[in-house]
C-alpha positions in Angstrom: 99.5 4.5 68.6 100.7 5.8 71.9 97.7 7.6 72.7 95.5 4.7 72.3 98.4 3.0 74.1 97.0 5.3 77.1 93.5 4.9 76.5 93.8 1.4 76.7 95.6 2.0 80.4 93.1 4.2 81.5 90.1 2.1 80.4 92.1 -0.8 82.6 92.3 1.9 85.4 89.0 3.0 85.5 87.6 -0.5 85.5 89.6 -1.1 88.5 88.0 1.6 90.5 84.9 0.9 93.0 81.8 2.1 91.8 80.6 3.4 95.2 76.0 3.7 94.6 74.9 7.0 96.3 74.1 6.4 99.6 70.5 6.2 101.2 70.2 8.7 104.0 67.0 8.0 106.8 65.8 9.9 109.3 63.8 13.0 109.4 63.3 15.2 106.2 66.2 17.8 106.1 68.9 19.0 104.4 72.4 19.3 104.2 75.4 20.3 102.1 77.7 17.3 101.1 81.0 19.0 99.1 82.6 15.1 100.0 80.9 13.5 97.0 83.7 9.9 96.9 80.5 8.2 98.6 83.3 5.9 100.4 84.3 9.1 102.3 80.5 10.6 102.9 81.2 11.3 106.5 83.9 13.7 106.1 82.9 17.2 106.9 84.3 19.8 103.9 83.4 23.5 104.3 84.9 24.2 101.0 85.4 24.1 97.0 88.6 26.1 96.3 88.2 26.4 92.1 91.0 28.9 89.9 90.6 29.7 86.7 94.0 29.4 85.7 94.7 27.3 82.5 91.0 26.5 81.6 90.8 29.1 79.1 86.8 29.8 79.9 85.5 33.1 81.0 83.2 32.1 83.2 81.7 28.2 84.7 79.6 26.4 87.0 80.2 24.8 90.5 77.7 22.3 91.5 77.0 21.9 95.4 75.3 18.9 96.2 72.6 18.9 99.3 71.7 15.7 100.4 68.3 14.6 101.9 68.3 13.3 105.3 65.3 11.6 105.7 63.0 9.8 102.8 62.4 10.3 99.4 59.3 11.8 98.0 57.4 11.4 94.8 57.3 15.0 94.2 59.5 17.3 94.3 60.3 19.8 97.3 61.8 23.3 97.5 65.5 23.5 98.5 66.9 27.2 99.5 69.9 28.3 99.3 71.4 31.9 100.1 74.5 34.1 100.1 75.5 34.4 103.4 76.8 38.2 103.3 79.1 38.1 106.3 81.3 35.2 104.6 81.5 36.3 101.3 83.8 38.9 99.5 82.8 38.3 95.9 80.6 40.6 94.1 77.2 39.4 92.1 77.5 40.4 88.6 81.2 40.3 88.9 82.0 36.9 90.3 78.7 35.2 89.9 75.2 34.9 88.8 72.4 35.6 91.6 70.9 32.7 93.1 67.2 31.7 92.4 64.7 32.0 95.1 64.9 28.8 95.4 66.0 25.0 94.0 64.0 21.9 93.5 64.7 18.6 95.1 64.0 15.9 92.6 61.1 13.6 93.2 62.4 9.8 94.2 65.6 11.6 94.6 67.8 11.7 98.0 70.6 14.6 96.8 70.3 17.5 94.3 72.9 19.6 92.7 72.8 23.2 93.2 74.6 25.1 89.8 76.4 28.4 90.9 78.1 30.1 87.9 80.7 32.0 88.2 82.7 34.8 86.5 86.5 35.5 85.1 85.2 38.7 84.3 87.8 40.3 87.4 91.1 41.0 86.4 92.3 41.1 90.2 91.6 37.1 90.4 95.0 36.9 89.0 96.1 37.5 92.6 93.4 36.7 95.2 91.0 34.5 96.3 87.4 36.1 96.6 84.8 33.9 98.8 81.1 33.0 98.6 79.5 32.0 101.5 76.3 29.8 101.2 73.9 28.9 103.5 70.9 26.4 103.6 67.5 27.7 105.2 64.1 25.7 106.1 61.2 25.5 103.8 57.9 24.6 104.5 58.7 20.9 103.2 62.6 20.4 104.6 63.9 21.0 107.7 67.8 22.0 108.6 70.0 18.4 108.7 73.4 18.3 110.1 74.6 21.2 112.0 78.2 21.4 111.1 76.8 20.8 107.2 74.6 23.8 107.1 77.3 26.6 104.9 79.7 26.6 102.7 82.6 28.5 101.2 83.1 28.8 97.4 86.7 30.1 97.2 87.5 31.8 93.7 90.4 32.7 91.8 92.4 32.9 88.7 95.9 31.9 90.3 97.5 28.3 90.4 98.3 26.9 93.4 100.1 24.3 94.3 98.0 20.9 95.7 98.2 20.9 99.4 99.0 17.1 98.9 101.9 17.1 96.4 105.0 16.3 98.1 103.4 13.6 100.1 101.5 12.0 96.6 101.2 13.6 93.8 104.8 13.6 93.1 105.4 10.1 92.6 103.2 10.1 89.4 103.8 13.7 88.3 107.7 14.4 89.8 109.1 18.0 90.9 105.8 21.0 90.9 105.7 23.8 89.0 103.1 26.5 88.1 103.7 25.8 84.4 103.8 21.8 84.5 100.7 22.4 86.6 99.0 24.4 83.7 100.0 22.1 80.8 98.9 19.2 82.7 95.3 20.8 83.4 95.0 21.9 79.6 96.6 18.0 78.4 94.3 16.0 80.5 91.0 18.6 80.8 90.8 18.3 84.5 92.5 19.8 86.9 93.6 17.5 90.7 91.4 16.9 93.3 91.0 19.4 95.8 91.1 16.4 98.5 94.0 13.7 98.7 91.5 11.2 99.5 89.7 11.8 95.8 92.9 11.5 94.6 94.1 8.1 96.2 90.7 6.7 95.5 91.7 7.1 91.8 95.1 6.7 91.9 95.2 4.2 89.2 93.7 6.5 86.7 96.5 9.3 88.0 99.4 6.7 87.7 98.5 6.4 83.5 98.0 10.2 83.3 101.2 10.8 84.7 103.0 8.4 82.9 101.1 9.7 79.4 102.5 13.7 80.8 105.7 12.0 81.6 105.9 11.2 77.8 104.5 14.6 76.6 107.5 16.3 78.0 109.5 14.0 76.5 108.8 14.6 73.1 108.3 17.9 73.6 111.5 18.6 75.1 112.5 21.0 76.2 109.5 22.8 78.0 110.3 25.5 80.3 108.7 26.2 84.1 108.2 29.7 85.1 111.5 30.2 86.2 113.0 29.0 82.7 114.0 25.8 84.2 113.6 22.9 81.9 111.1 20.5 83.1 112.5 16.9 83.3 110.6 14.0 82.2 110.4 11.4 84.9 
């Protein structure tokens, strides 16, 4: 009963949330990366997806990085190319992730596509550091280059959990005092980990209010769980 108990609240929460359409983008017909994809905050410039490993339990996944279309949309599709930019990036292909294609398609009718990059746990050293790959967009024959500042990327990639940048100033008040091994229990309870961005986060904070309280709960009947440092940690 208490889980549907927290269904029920999240169903509530989620209905409360704006359902932002994608946005249409004019001008001429280029390209961009877009790693903002809360539509409300589109115009924020993001350089980077930081993902870890840690507490998923998978081997190896996909990232999708979305390029947007500046300009209109077509009835056919058009090429989109993406590359590793060797002089940002420290991961290894074969190691840390598949090979790009040649290149992607942008959808017909479509103003955005999702690029898949799949990556490894295959590294036993991702326990304790970050490796990096660096994308960049090029031309093609049908799309030009859009937004200067939007034109690379950084995938950053680890198996180490680290605490949200944003925590102390929001996540606490739903989730209470951080550690590494609330952090991972949480991630394997709820099957997502936080947002990388504090605005993602407050745009759903509804839906992160019920999930704390429901984690809240978990450590309360599961008490006691220890951190890392054999501390218990304390419902709140």
């Amino acid at each position: 009963m208490k889980k549907l108990y927290y269904i029920f609240l999240l169903l509530i929460a989620l209905g409360s949330c704006k359902d932002n359409a994608d946005y249409p983008f004019t001008g001429k017909d280029a390209v961009y990366f877009q790693l903002q994809t809360e539509s409300y905050y589109w115009t924020r410039t993001l350089d980077s997806i930081v993902y870890s490993f840690a507490g998923k339990g998978v081997d190896q996944d996909t990232l999708w990085v979305r390029v947007n279309l500046a300009g209109e949309a077509a009835r056919e599709g058009r090429p989109v190319i993406v590359v590793v930019d060797e002089e940002r990036t420290t991961a290894e292909v074969g190691l840390h992730y598949e090979a790009l294609k040649a290149e992607y398609e942008l959808p017909g009718d479509s103003v955005y596509v999702n690029i898949p990059v799949i990556i490894y746990n295959k590294d036993e050293a991702l326990e304790n550091k970050q490796v990096v790959i660096g994308l960049a967009l090029k031309p093609s024959e049908a799309l030009e280059l859009g937004i200067t500042e939007r034109l690379s990327c950084r995938l950053l990639i680890s198996n180490m959990l680290g605490k949200p940048t944003y925590w102390e100033q929001t996540i606490k008040y739903d989730f209470g005092v951080y550690s590494r091994r609330k952090h991972e229990l949480c991630m394997i309870e709820l099957k997502r980990d936080f947002p990388v961005e504090s605005s993602e986060y407050s745009n759903q904070r509804a839906m992160w209010q019920v999930y704390g309280a429901y984690m809240s709960d978990y450590f309360k009947d599961n008490y006691p769980v220890k951190d890392e440092n054999n501390a218990v940690i304390e419902p709140w």
